[in-house]
Backbone as a ProteinNet text record, in pm:
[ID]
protein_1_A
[PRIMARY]
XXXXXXXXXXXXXXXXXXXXXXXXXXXXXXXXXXXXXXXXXXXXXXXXXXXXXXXXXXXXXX
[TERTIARY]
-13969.4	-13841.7	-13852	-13949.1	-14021.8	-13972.3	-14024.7	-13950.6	-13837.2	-13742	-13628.3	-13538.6	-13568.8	-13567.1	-13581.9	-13696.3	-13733.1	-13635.6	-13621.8	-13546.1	-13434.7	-13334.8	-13229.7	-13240.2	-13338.8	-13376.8	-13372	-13436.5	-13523.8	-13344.4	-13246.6	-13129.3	-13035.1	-13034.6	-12939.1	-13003.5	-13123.5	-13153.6	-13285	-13287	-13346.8	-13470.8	-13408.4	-13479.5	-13581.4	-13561.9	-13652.7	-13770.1	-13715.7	-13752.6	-13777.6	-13750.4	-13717.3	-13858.8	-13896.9	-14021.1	-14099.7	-14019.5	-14076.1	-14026.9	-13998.5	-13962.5	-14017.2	-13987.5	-14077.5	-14135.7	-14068.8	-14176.8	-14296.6	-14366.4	-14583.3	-14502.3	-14429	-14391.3	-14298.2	-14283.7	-14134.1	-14228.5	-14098.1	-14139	-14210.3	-14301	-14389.1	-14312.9	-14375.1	-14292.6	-14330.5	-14412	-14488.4	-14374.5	-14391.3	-14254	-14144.4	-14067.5	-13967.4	-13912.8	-14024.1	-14035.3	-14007.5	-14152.9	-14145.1	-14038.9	-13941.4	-13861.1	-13720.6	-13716.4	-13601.9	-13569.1	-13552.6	-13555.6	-13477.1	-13405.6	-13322.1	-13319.1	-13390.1	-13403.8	-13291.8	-13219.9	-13073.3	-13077.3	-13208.6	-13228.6	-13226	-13285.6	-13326.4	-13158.2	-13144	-12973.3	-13012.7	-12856.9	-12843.6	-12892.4	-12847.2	-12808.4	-12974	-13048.6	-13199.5	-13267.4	-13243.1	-13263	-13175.1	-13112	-13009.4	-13096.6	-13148.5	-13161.6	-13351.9	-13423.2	-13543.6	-13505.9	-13404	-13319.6	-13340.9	-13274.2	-13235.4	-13356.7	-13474.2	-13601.9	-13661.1	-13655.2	-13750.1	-13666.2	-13559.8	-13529.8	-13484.7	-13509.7	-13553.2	-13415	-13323	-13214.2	-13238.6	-13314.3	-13362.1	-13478.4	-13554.3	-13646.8	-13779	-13721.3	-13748.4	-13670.5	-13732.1	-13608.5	-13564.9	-13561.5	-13578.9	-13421.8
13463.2	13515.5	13664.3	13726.1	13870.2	13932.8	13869.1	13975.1	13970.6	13898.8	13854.1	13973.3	13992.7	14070.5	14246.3	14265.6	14370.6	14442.8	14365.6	14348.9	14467.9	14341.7	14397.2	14479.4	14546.9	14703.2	14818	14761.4	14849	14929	14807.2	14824.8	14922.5	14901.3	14964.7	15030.6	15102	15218	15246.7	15286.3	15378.5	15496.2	15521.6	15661.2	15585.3	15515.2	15459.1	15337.4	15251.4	15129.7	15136.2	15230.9	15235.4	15252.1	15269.4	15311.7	15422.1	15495.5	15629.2	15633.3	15554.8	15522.6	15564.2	15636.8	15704.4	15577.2	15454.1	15341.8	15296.8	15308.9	15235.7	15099.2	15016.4	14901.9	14876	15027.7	15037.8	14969.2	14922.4	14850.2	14931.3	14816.5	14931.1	14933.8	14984.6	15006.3	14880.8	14752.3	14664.6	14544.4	14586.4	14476.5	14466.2	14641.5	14638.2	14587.3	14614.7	14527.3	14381.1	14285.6	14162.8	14103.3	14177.7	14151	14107.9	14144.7	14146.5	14033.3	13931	13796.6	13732.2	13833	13809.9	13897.6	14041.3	14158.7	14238.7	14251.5	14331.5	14426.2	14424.5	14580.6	14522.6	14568.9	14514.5	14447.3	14381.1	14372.8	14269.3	14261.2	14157.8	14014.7	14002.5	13864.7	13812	13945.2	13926.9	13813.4	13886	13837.9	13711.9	13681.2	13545.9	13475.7	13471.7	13361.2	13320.7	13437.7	13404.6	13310.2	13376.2	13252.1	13096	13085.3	12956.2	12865.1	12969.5	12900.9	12869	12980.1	12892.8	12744.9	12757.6	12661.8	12571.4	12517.9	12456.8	12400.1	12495.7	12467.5	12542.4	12575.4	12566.9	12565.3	12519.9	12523.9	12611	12742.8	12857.3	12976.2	13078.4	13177.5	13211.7	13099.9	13104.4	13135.5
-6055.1	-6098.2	-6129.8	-6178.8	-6178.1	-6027.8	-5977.8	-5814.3	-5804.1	-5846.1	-5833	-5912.6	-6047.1	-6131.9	-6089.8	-6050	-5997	-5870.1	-5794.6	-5679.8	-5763.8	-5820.5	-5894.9	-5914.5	-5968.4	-6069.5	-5968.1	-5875.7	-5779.8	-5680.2	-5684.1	-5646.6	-5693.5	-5815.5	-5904.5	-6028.3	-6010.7	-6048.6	-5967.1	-5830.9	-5816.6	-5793.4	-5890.2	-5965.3	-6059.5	-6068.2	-6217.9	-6169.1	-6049.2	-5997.3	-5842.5	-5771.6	-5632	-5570.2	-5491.5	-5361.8	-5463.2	-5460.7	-5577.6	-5716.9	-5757.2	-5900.9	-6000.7	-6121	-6236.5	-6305.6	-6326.7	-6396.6	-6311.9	-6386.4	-6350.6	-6270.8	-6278.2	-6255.2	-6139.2	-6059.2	-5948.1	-5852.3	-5769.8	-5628.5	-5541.5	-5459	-5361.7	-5249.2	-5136.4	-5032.1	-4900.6	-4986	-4912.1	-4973.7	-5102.7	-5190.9	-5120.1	-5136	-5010.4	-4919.3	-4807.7	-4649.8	-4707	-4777.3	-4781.5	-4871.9	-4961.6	-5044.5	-4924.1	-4805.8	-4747.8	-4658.3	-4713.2	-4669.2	-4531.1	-4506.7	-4387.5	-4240.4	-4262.1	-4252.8	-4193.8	-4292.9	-4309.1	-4407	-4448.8	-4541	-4674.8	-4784	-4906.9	-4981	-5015.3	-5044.7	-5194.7	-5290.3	-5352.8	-5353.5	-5161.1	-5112.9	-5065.7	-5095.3	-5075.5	-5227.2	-5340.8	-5416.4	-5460.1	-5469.8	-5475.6	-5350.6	-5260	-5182.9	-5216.2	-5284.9	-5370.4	-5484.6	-5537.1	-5626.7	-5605.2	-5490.6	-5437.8	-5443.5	-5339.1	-5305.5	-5429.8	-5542.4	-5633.5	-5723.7	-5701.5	-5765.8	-5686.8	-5569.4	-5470.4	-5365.2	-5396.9	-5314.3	-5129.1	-5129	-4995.6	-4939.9	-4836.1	-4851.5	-4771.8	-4701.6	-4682.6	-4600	-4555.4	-4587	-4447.1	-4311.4	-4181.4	-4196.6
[MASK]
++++++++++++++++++++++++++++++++++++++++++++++++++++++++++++++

């Protein structure tokens, strides 16, 4: 749920969380790529469907 989280951050701030992010804790640029579950570019609908999987409403991200 940590990536899930991050994701979010990494979305809607940036500057703080992004590829080059000022926090020790911003996404890498490997997170990025593998964060993008559909490959339509890092999105919301990326994280909501990590959602799903861990709580087992689907059962992978084909």
């Amino acid at each position: 749920m940590s990536d899930v989280v991050l994701i979010m951050q990494a979305l809607a701030n940036p500057n703080k969380y992004g590829i080059n992010g000022t926090e020790p804790s911003h996404i890498t640029s490997e997170g990025f790529k593998y964060a993008d579950t559909d490959g339509n570019g890092l999105t919301v609908n990326d994280a909501l469907r990590i959602q799903k999987y861990l709580l087992g409403l689907i059962k992978s991200f084909d």
